[in-house]
Backbone bond lengths (Angstrom), bond angles and torsions (degrees), N, CA, C in turn:
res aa  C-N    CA-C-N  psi(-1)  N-CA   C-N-CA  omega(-1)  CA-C   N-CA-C  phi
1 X - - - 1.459 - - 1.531 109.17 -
2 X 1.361 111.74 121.72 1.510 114.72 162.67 1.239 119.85 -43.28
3 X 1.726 114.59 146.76 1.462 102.97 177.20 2.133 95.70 -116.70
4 X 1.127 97.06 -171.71 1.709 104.38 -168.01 1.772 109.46 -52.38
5 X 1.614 99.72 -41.19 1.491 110.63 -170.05 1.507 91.93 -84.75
6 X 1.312 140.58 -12.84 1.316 117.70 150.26 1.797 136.91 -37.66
7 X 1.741 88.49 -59.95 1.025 112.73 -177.01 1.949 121.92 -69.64
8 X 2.005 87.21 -20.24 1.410 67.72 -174.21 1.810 103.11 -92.62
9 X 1.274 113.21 2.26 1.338 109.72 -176.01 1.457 117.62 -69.50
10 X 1.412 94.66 -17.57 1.776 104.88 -160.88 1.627 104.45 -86.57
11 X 1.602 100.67 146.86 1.740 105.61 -158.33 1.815 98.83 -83.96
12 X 1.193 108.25 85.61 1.507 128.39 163.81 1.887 103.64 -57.68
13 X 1.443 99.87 129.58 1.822 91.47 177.57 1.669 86.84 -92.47
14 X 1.406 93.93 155.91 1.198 110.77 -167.23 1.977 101.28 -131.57
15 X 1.368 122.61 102.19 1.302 134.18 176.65 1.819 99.71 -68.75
16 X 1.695 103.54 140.39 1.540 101.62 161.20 1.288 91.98 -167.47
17 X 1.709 85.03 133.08 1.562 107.62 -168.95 1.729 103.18 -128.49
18 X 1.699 112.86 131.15 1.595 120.14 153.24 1.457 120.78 -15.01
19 X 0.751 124.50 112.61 1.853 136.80 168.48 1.618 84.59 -58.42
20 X 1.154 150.55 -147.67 1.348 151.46 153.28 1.607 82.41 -176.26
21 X 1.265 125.01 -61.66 1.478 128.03 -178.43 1.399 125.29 -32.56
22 X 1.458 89.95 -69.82 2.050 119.43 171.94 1.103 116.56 -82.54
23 X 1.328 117.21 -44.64 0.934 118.18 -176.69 1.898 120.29 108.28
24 X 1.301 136.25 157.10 1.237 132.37 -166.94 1.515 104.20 64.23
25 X 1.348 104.14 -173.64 1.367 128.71 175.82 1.488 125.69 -92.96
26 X 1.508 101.09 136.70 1.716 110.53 165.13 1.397 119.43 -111.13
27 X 1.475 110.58 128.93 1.500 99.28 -162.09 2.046 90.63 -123.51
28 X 1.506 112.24 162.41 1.124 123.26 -163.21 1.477 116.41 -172.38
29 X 1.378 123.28 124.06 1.065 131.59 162.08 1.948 138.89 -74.81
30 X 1.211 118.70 66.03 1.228 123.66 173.44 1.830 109.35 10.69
31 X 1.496 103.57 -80.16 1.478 106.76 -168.80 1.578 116.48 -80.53
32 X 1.548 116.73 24.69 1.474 134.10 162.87 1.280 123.36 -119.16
33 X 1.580 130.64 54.36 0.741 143.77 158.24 1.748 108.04 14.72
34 X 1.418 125.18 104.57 1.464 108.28 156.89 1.850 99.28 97.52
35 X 1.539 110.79 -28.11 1.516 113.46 -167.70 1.650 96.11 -61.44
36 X 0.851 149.95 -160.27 1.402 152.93 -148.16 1.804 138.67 85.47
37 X 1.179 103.79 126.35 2.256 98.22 -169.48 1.350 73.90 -157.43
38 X 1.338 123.31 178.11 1.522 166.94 -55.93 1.059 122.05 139.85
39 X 1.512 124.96 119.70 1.982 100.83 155.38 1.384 80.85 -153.56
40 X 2.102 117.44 161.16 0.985 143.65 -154.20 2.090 95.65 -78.73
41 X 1.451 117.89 -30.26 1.172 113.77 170.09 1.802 108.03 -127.91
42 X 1.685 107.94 -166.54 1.140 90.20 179.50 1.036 122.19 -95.51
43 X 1.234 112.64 -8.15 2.009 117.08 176.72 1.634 109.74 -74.37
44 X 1.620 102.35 -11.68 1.703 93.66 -179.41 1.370 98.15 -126.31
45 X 1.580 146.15 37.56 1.073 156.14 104.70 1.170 108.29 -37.65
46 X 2.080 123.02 -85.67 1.382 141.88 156.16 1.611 112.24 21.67
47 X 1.829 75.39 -75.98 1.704 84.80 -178.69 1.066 123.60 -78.31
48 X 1.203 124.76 -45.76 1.688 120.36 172.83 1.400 111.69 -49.70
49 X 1.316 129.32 -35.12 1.570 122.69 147.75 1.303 123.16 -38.41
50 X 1.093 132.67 -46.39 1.478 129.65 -174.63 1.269 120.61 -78.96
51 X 2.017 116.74 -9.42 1.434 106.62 155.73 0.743 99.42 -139.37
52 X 1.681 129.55 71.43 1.123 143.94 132.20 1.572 98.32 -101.32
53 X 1.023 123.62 -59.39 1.673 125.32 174.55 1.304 122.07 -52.80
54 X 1.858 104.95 -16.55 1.478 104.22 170.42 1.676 111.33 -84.65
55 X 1.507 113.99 -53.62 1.696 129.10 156.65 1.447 94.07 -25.13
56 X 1.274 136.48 -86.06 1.400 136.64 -140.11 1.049 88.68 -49.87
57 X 2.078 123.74 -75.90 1.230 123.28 -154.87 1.514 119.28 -68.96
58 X 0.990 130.05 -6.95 1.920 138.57 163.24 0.954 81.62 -68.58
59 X 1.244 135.19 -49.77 2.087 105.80 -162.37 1.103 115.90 -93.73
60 X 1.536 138.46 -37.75 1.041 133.94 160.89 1.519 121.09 -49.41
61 X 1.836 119.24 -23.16 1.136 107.82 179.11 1.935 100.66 -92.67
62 X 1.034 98.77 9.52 1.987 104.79 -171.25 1.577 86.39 -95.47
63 X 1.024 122.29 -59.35 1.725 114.04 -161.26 2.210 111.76 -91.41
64 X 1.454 90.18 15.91 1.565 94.34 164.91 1.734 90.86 71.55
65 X 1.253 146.03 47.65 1.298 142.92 -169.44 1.669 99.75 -120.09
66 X 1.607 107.98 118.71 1.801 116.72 -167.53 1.661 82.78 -51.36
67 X 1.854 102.58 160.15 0.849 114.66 -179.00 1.626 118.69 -127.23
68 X 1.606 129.42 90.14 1.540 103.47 -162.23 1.421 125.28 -45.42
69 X 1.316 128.56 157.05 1.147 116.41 154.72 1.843 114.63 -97.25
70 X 1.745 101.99 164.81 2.002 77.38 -178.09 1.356 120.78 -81.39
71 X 1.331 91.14 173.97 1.263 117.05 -171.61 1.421 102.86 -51.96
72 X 1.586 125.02 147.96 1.953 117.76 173.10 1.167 89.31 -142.00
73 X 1.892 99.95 123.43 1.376 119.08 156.01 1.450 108.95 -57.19
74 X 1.136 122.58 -6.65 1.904 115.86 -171.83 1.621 88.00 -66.15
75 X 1.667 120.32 -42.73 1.713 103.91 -162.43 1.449 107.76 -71.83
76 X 0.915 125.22 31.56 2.355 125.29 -171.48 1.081 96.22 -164.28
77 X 1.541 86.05 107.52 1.438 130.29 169.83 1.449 117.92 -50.55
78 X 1.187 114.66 -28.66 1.771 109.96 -178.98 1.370 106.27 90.23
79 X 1.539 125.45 12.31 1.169 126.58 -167.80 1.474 117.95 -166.12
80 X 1.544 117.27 145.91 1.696 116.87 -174.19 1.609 109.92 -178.26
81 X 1.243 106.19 108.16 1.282 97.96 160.49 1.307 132.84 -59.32
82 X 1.742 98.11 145.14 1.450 124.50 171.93 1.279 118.25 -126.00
83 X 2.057 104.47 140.56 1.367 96.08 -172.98 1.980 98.82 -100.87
84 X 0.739 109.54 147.73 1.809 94.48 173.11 1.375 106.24 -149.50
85 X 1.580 119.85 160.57 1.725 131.15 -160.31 1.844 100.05 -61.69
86 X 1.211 102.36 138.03 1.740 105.48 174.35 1.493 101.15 -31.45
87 X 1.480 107.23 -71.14 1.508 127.31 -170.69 1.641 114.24 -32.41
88 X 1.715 112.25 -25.27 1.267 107.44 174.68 1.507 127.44 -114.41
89 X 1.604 94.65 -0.73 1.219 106.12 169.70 1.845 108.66 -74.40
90 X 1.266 133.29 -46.26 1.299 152.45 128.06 1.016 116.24 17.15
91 X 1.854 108.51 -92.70 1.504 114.15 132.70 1.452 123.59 34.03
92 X 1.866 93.16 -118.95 1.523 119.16 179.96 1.502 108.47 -60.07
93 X 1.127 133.35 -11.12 1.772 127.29 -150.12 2.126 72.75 -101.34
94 X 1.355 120.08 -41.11 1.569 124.33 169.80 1.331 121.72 -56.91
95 X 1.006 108.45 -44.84 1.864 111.41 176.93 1.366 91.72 -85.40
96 X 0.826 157.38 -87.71 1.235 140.24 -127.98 1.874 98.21 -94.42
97 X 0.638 131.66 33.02 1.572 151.88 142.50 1.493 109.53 -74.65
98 X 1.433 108.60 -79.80 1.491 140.49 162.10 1.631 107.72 -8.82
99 X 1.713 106.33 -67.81 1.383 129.74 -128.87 2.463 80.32 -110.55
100 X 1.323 119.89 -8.04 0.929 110.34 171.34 1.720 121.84 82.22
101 X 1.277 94.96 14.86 1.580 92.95 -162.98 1.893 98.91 -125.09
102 X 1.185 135.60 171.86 1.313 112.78 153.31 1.214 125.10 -119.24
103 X 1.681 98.07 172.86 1.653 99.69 -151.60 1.113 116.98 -35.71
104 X 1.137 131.17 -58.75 1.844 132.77 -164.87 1.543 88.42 -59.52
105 X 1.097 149.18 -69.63 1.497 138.95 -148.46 1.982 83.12 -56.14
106 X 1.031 113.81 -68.56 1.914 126.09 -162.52 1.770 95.84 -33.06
107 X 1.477 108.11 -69.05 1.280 108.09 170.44 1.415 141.10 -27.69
108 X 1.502 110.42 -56.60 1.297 130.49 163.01 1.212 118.89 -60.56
109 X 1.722 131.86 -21.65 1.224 127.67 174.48 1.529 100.94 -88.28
110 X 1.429 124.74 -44.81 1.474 122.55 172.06 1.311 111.27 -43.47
111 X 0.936 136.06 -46.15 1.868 151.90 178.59 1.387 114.67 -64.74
112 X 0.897 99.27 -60.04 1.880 103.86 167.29 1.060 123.26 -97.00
113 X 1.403 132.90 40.36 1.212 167.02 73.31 1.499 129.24 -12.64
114 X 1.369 107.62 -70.76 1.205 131.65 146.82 1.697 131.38 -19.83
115 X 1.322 83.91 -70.61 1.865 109.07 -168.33 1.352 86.62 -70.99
116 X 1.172 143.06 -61.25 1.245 143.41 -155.23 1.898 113.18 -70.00
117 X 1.422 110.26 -35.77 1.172 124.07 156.65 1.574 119.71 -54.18
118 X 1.476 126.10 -43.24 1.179 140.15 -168.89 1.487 110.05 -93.16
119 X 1.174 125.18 -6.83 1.444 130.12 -175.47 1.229 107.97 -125.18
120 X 1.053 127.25 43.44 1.697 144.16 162.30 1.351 116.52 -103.93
């Protein structure tokens, strides 16, 4: 069984986003359900993150509550086939002709393009 200084060693991603409303920062851990605090800048957001993630995990490890571990880019490969219609393979093999780059780079900018659009 993990103990607290396990958990806090382990590289937790840590989200922090502009208040725009209130103002300052909100900071939050994805794979801590509920973990989340505040601070008026970002160095005292930062920190108020780091014992808030310590608070969370003392209690979750006090009341027997599973604990994720983070997320690891080690498991994604960076890679996956796709099958897609001739007509759009065509397509992209055209724009990114066009645009000077090749397909896989064109793709990957359409996509992360995308993701970045969709995660707002």
């Amino acid at each position: 069984m993990k103990t607290l200084n396990d958990y806090m060693g382990m590289p937790y991603h840590m989200e922090i986003v502009e208040d725009k409303e209130e103002g300052g920062f909100v900071v939050s851990y994805p794979d801590l359900p509920g973990c989340i605090t505040c601070g008026e800048t970002i160095e005292n957001a930062v920190a108020n993150a780091m014992d808030a993630k310590k608070a969370w995990l003392k209690a979750a490890l006090e009341d027997g509550i599973e604990i994720n571990e983070p997320d690891n880019l080690e498991t994604y490969s960076g890679q996956f086939k796709l099958r897609i219609p001739r007509s759009l393979h065509r397509s992209l093999a055209e724009h990114s002709k066009k645009e000077g780059v090749s397909m896989n780079q064109y793709c990957v900018y359409l996509l992360s393009k995308n993701d970045a659009a969709y995660s707002k």
